[in-house]
C-alpha positions in Angstrom: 5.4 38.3 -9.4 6.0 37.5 -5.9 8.0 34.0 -5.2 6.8 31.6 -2.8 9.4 29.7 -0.7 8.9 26.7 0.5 9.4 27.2 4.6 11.5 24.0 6.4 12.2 24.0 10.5 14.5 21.7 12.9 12.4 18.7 13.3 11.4 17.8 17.1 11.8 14.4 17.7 9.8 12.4 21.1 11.7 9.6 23.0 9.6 7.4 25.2 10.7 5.1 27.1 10.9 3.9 31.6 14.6 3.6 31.3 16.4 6.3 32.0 19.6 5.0 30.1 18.0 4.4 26.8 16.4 8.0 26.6 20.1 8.8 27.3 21.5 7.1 24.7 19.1 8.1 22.3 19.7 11.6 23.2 23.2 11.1 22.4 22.6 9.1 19.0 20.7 12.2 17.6 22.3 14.9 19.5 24.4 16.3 16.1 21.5 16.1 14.2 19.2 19.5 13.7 17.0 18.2 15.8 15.3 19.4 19.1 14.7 16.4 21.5 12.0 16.0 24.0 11.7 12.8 26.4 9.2 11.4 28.4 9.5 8.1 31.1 5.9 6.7 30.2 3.0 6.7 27.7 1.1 9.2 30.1 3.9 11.4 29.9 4.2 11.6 26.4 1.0 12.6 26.0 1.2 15.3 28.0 4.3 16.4 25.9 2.3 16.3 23.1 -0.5 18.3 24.0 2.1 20.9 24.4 4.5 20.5 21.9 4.6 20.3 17.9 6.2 16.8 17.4 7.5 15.2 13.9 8.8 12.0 15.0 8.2 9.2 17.8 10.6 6.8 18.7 9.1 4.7 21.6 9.6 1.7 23.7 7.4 -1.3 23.4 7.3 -2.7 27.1 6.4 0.2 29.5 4.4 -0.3 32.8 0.6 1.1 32.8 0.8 1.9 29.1 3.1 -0.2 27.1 4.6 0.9 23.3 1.1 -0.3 21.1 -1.1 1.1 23.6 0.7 4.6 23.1 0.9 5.0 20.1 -2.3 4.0 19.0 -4.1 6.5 21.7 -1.3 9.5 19.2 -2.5 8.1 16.0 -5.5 8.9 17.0 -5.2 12.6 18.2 -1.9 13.3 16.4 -1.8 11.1 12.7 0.6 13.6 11.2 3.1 12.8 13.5 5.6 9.8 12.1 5.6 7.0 14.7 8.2 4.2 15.3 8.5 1.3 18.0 11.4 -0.4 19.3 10.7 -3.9 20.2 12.5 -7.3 21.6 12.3 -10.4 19.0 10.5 -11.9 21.4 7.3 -9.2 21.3 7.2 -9.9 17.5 3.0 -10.6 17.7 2.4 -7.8 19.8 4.5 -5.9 17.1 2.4 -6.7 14.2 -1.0 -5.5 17.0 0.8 -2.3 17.2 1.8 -1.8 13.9 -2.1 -1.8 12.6 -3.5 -0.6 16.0 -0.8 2.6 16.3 -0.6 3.3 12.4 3.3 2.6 12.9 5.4 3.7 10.1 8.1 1.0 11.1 9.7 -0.5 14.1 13.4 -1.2 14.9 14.7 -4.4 17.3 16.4 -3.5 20.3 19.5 -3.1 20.5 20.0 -1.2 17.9 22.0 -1.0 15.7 22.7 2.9 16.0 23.6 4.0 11.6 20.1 1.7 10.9 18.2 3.4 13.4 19.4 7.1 12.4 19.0 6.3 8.6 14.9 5.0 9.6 14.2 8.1 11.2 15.9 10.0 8.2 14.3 8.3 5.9 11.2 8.9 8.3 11.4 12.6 8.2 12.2 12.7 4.5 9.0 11.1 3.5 7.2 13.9 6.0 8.9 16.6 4.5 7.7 15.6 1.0 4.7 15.4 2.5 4.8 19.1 3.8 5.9 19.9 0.7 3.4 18.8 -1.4 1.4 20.8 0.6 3.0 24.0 0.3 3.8 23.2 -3.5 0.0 23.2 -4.1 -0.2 26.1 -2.5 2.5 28.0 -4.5 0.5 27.0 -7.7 -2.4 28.2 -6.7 -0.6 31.6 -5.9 0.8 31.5 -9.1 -1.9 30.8 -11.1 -4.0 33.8 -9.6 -0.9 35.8 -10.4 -1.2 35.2 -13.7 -4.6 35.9 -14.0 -4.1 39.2 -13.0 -1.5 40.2 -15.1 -3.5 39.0 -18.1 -6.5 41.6 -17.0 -3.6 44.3 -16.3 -1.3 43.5 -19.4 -3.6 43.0 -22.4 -0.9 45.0 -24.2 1.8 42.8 -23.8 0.3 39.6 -25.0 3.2 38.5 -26.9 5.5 39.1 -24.1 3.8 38.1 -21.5 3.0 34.6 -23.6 6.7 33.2 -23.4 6.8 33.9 -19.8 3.3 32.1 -19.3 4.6 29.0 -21.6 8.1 29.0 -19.8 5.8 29.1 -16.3 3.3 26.6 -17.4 5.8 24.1 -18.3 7.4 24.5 -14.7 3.8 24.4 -13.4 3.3 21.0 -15.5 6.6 19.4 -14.3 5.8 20.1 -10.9 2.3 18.8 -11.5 3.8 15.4 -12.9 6.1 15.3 -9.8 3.4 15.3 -7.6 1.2 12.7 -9.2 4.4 10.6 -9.2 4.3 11.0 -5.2 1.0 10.6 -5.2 0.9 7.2 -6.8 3.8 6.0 -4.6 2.3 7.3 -2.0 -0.6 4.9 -2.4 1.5 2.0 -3.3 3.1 2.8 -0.1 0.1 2.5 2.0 -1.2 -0.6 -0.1 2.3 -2.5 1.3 0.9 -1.0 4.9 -2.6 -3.0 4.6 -0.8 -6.0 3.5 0.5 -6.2 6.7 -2.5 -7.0 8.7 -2.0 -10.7 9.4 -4.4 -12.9 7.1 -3.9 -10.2 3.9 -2.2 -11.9 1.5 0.9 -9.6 0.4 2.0 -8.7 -3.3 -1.8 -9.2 -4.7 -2.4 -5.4 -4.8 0.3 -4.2 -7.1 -0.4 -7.4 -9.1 -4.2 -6.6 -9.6 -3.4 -3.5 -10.3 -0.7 -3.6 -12.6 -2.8 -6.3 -14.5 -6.4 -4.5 -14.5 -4.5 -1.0 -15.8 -3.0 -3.5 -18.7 -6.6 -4.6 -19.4 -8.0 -1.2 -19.4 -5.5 -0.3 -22.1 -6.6 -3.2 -24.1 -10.0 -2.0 -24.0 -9.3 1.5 -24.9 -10.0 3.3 -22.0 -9.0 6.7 -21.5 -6.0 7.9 -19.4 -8.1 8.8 -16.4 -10.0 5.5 -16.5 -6.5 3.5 -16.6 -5.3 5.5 -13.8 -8.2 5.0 -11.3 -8.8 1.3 -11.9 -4.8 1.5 -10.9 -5.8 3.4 -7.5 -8.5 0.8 -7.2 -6.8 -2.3 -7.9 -3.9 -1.2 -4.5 -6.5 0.0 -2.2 -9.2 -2.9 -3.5 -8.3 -4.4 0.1 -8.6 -1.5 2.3 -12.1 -2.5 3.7 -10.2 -5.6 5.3 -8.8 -3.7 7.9 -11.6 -3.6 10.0 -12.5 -7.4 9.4 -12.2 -10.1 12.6 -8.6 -11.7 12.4 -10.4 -15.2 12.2 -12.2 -14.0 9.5 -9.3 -13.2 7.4 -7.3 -16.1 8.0 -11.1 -18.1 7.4 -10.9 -19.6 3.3 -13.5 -18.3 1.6 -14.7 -21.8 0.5 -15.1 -22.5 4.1 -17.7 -19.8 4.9 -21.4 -20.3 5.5 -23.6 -17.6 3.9 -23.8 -15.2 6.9 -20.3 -15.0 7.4 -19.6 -14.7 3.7 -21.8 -12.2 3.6 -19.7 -10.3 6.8 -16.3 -11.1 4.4 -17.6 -9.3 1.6 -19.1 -6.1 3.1 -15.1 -5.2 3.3 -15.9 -3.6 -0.3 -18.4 -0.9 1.1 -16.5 -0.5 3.9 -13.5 0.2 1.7 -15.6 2.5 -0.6 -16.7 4.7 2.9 -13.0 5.1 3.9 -12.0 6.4 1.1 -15.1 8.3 -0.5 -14.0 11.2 1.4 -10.5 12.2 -0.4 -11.6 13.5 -3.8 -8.7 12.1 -6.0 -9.4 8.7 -4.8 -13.8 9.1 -4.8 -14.1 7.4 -8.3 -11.5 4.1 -7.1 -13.6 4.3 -4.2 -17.1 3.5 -6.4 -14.9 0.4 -8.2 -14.0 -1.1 -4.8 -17.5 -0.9 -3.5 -18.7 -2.9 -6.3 -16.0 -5.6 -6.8 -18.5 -8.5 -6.0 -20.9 -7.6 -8.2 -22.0 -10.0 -10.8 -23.0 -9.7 -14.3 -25.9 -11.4 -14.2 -27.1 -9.3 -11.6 -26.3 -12.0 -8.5 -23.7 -10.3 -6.5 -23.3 -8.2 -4.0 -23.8 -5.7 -2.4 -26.5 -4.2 -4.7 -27.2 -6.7 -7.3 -26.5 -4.8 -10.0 -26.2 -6.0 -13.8 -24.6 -5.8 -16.7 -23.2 -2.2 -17.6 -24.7 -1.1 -14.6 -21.5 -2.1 -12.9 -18.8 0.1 -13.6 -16.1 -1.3 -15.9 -13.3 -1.0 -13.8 -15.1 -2.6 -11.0 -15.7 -5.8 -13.9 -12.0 -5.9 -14.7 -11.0 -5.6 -10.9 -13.4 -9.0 -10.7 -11.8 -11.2 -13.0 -7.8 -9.9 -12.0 -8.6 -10.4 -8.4 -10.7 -14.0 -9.0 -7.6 -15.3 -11.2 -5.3 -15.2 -8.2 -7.6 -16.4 -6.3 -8.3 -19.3 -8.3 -4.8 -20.1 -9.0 -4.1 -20.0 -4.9 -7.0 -22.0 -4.1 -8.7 -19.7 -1.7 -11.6 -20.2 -3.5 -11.9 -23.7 -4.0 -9.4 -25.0 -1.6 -6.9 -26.6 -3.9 -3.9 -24.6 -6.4 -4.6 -24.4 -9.9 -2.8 -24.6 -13.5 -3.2 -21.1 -15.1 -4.7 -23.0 -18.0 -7.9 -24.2 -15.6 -8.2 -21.2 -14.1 -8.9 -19.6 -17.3 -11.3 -22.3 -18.2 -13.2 -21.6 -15.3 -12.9 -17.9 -15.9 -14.4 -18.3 -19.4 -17.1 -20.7 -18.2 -18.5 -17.8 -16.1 -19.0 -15.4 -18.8 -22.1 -13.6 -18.7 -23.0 -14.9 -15.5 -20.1 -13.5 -13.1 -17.9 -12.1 -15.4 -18.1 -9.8 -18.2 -17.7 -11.4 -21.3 -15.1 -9.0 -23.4 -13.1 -8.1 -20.2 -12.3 -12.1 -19.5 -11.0 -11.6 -23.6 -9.3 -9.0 -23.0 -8.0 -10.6 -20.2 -6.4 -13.6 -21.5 -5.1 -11.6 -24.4 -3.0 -9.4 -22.0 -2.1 -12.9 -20.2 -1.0 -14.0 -23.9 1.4 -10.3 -24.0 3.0 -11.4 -21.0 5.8 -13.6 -20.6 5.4 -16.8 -20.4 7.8 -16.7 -17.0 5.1 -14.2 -15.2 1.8 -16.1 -16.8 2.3 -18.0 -13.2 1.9 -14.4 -11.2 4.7 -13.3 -10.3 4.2 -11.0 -6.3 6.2 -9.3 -3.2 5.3 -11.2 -0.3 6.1 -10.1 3.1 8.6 -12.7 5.1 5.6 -12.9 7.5 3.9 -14.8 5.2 6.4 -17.8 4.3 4.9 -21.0 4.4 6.3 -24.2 3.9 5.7 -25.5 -0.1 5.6 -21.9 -1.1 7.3 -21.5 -4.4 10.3 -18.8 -4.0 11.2 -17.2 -7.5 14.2 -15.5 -5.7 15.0 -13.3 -2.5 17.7 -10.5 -2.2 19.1 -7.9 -0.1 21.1 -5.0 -0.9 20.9 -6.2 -4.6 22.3 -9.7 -3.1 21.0 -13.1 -4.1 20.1 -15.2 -1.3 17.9 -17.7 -3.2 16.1 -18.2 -6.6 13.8 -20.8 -7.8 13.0 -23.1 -4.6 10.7 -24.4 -2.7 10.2 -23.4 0.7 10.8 -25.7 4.2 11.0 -24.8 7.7 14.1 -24.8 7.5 14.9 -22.6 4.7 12.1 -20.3 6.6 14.0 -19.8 9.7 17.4 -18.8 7.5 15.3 -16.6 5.9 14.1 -15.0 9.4 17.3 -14.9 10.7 18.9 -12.8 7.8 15.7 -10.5 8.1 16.8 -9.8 11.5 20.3 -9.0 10.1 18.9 -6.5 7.1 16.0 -5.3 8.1 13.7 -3.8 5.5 15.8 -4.3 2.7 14.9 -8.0 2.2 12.9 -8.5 -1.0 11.2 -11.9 -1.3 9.5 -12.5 -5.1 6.7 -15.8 -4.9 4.9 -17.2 -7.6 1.1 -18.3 -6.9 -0.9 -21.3 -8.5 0.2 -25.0 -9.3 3.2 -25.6 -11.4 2.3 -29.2 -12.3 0.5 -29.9 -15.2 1.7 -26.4 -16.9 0.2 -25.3 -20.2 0.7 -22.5 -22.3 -2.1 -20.1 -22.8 -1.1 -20.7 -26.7 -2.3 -24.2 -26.4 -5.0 -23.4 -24.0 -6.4 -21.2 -26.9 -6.3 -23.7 -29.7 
């Protein structure tokens, strides 16, 4: 049986920028890497170079003349997606940052000046996470190779069935761990690019992996199979995917706030989610969940009205997950709530929004929980600090920087300014809902 290698190359690396000194130095930062470097002046240059040349990586300036940084890279993402794009920016251009970041499909940016070991270890990091990605590629295609291998020696070899059945076990198992490896990336993969949505301004940030971790808790308690569990996982990250191409004032609007028409515009982010991603066949079924999210179980919602059991499970428990934080936040009535009204209210709409035996199984997974985590417990981005927020602790670098406060303005800008100073590595844990009045879900059930 022939062996198929996996095939790596020197990665080519783009530097954009209208000063000649910064291209320079940038040359000179990466010039004992395995890299080859190409440079371009302006945004209309590096397009050119691209339409000529097989790049991996972009690293470009954000204020250029005729065609700044955002504008660039958005105009790549479009033609090029595969290629790994990063910005340098000024502190001051932070808003036209976060613009670029969803315009161009940035995979991160980097302050100027740089700092030149934080800037080499992003576009490592960079090119690692493309190379996975290659290799993923080329992994399926070794199974595949293998797997028709095998099938031929079975025809050929009928003989040697006992032989040849160690060596197919021994393969199979290899086959299997590489299989699990994969499904691993996968899912990070998608937890990934859930982070990525969350950080379109007016998308609140942590609520994904929360829904989804919760929702795949529920679907065990209901006995779903492994299959089930996993989509309603994909599902509950991606549920907000439709959001993306949603008005800014719309998505900072509270949904309490909204008159019918434009409630009606909010919600249509579910089939809009379900067409982005009907497409890629792994994620066709999570697709079908986030289409009908709104739907109601007395037939009421949207976007088709259905009722009952004609709304897929997962799509039921997405409802109630995603309507708990909700509640608890007060984007749907405009004021916080205690966990224990919230799931009064949740058990007041049984049969009419929600599906009886998944609010059950809902508060019964609430009730396996901590008590700590009852309060949800979410990754927020430091873009989204607000004054009263309830911090259960940041760190950095596996450093405590705070724990259990509540947030001001000026506790907000220290938290900026040591963002500034680590980058990425900040991790900022907030709990949602009102702390006063707390009761136990124990006491909530007698």
């Amino acid at each position: 049986m022939s062996e198929v290698m996996l095939q790596h190359k020197p990665f080519k690396l783009l530097f954009v920028d209208d000063e000649a000194n910064v291209l320079k130095a940038l040359r000179r930062l990466f010039r004992d890497g395995e890299y080859h470097i190409q440079m371009a002046g302006s945004g209309v240059e590096a397009l050119e170079v691209l339409e000529r040349e097989e790049i991996d990586l972009i690293i470009s300036d954000m204020r250029m003349p005729q065609m700044d940084g955002a504008e660039f890279l958005s105009r790549a993402a479009e033609r090029w997606p595969e290629v790994v794009r990063i910005l340098l920016t000024g502190f001051a251009d932070l808003e036209s940052t976060i613009i670029a970041v969803n315009r161009g499909k940035i995979y991160s940016y980097c302050h100027k000046p740089w700092d030149d070991a934080e800037l080499k270890d992003l576009v490592k990091r960079a090119l690692e996470q493309k190379r996975l990605s290659e290799e993923r590629g080329q992994l399926f295609e070794i199974i595949d190779e293998q797997n028709r291998q095998l099938k031929g020696l079975n025809a050929q070899l009928e003989e040697k069935v006992e032989q040849r059945a160690a060596q197919l076990k021994a393969s199979f198992k290899q086959l299997d761990k590489a299989h699990q490896t994969l499904k691993k990336q996968y899912t990070d993969t998608i937890k990934t690019f859930a982070r990525i949505i969350e950080m379109r301004p007016g998308i609140k940030s942590g609520h994904a992996k929360y829904i989804a971790e919760v929702a795949h808790k529920v679907a065990g308690k209901l006995a779903l199979p492994d299959e089930d569990k996993k989509t309603i996982l994909y599902a509950g990250l991606l549920f907000q995917i439709g959001k993306i191409g949603l008005d800014d004032r719309l998505l900072s609007q509270p949904f309490y706030t909204m008159t019918r028409d434009i409630r009606e515009r909010y919600l249509s982010h579910a089939p809009e989610g379900e067409a982005l991603l009907k497409s890629m066949a792994p994620l066709r079924d999570a697709a079908v969940l986030i289409r009908h999210q709104f739907e109601h179980f007395d037939g009421s919602g949207y976007p088709e009205g259905l009722a009952g059991e004609q709304i897929p499970l997962g799509a039921r428990i997405l409802a109630v997950v995603r309507d708990y934080l909700s509640f608890l936040e007060g984007a749907m009535t405009g004021q916080t709530m205690t966990v224990a009204d919230v799931l009064s209210r949740l058990r007041s709409k049984k049969a009419s929004f929600y599906d009886p035996q998944v609010v059950d199984a809902f508060v019964e997974v609430l009730t396996q929980m901590e008590v700590e985590t009852v309060r949800p417990l979410v990754d927020i981005s430091w873009t989204q600090l607000e004054p009263g927020m309830e911090i259960d602790e940041i760190r950095y670098n596996g450093r405590l920087f705070l724990k259990n406060c509540v947030l001001d303005k000026a506790k907000i800008y220290e938290i900026v300014a040591l963002r500034e100073r680590v980058g990425d590595k900040l991790e900022i844990k907030a709990r949602l809902g009102d702390a006063s009045n707390k009761k136990s879900l124990e006491q909530d059930q007698d």
